[in-house]
KENU-279872 format. One line per field, with one value per residue (C-alpha): residue number from 1; y, z, x. Coordinates in steps of 0.1 Angstrom, whole numbers. Example, Ala and Ser with C-alpha at 12.3 -4.5 7.8 and 13.67 -1.06 7.14 Angstrom:
<pts>
num <- [1|2]
yy <- [-45|-11]
zz <- [78|71]
xx <- [123|137]
</pts>
This chain:
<pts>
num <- [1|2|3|4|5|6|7|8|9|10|11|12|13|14|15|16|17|18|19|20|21|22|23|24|25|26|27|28|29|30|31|32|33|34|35|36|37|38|39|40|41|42|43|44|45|46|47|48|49|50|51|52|53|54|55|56|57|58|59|60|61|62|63|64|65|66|67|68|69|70|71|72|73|74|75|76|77|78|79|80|81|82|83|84|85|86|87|88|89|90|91|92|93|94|95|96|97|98|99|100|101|102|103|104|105|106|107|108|109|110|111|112|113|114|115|116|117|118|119|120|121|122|123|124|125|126|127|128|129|130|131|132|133|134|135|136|137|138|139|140|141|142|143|144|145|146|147|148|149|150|151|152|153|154|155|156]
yy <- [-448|-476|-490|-459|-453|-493|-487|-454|-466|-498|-478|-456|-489|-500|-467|-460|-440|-405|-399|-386|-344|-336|-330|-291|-277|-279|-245|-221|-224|-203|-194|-207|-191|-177|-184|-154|-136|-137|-101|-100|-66|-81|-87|-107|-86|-104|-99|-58|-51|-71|-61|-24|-34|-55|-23|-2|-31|-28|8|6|-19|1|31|69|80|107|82|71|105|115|137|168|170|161|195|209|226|200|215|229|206|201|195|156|152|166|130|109|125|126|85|74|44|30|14|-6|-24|-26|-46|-69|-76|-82|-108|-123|-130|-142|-169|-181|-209|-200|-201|-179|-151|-148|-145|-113|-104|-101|-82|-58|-48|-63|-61|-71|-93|-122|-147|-136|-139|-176|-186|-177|-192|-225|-223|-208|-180|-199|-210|-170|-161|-189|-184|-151|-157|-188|-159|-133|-158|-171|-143|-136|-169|-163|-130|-111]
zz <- [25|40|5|-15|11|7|-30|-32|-8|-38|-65|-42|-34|-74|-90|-98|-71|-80|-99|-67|-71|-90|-69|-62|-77|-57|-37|-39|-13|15|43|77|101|129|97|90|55|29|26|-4|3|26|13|30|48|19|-9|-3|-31|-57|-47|-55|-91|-97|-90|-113|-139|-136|-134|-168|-181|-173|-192|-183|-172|-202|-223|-204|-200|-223|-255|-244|-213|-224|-234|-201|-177|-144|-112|-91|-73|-32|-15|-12|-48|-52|-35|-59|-89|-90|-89|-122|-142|-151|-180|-184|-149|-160|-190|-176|-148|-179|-194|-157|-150|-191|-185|-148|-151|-162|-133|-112|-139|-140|-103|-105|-137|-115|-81|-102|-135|-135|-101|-100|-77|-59|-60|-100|-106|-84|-111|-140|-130|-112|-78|-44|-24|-6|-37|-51|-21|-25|-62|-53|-29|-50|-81|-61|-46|-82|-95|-66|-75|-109|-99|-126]
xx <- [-535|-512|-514|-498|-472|-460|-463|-444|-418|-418|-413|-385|-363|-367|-352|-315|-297|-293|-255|-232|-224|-196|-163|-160|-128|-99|-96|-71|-51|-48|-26|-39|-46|-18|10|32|27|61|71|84|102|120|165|191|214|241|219|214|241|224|191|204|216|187|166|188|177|142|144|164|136|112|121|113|82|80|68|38|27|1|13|-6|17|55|60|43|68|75|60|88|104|107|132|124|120|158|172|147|158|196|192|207|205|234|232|260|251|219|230|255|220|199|225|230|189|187|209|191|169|133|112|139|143|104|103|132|115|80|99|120|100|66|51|16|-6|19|-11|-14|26|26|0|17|49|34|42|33|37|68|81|82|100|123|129|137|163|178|180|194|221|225|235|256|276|282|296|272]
</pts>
């Protein structure tokens, strides 16, 4: 019995160590623990008059709701409306605001019109947008506030 443990522990010692694990894939990265979250909601008390154009702009990219709705229902008669709804719908666009906005964010730098491009017209997942435009979930909020205050400066 000694005999085919010294033997097996022979053979043991003689082969190639195994190949070492593969690295795992670098996480995503999270936000610690006890660190505030970015609201992205959140404008500078300077930057609430560009905020309000900017959301004229999207609004203006984004069309009317009319043609999302399904064809059955365009013709449909709206529901009657309460009094809340009164306030939301006598918001206009104004187009040529909207315009002049669209020119102003076309000539930013790329990474900080995708950023206003992603609050104002195409608001999906922050982790998603981050992704897409190569940075994290500081740098979004920073782009923000850098393409707000750019456009601010060039007096769009």
């Amino acid at each position: 019995m000694w005999a085919a443990i010294a033997t097996a522990e022979a053979v043991r010692s003689a082969e190639p160590p195994p190949p070492p694990k593969p690295a795992a894939p670098n996480p995503v990265p999270r936000r610690a623990k006890g660190t505030p979250t970015i609201d992205f909601h959140a404008v500078a008390w300077d930057h609430n008059d560009i905020d309000g154009r900017l959301r004229n702009w999207g609004a203006w990219c984004k069309g009317t709701p009319a043609n999302s709705s399904s064809p059955m229902f365009r013709l449909a008669a709206p529901p009657p409306r309460v009094r809340s709804d009164r306030n939301a719908s006598t918001s206009t666009i104004d187009r040529a605001d909207a315009i002049r906005i669209a020119q102003g964010v076309t000539a930013l730098p790329e990474k900080h019109a995708a950023a206003l491009n992603w609050c104002y017209v195409r608001p999906v997942n922050p982790r998603r947008a981050c992704m897409s435009i190569g940075t994290t979930m500081e740098g979004l909020a920073d782009l923000l506030y850098e393409g707000r205050q750019m456009l601010i400066n060039r007096k769009v």
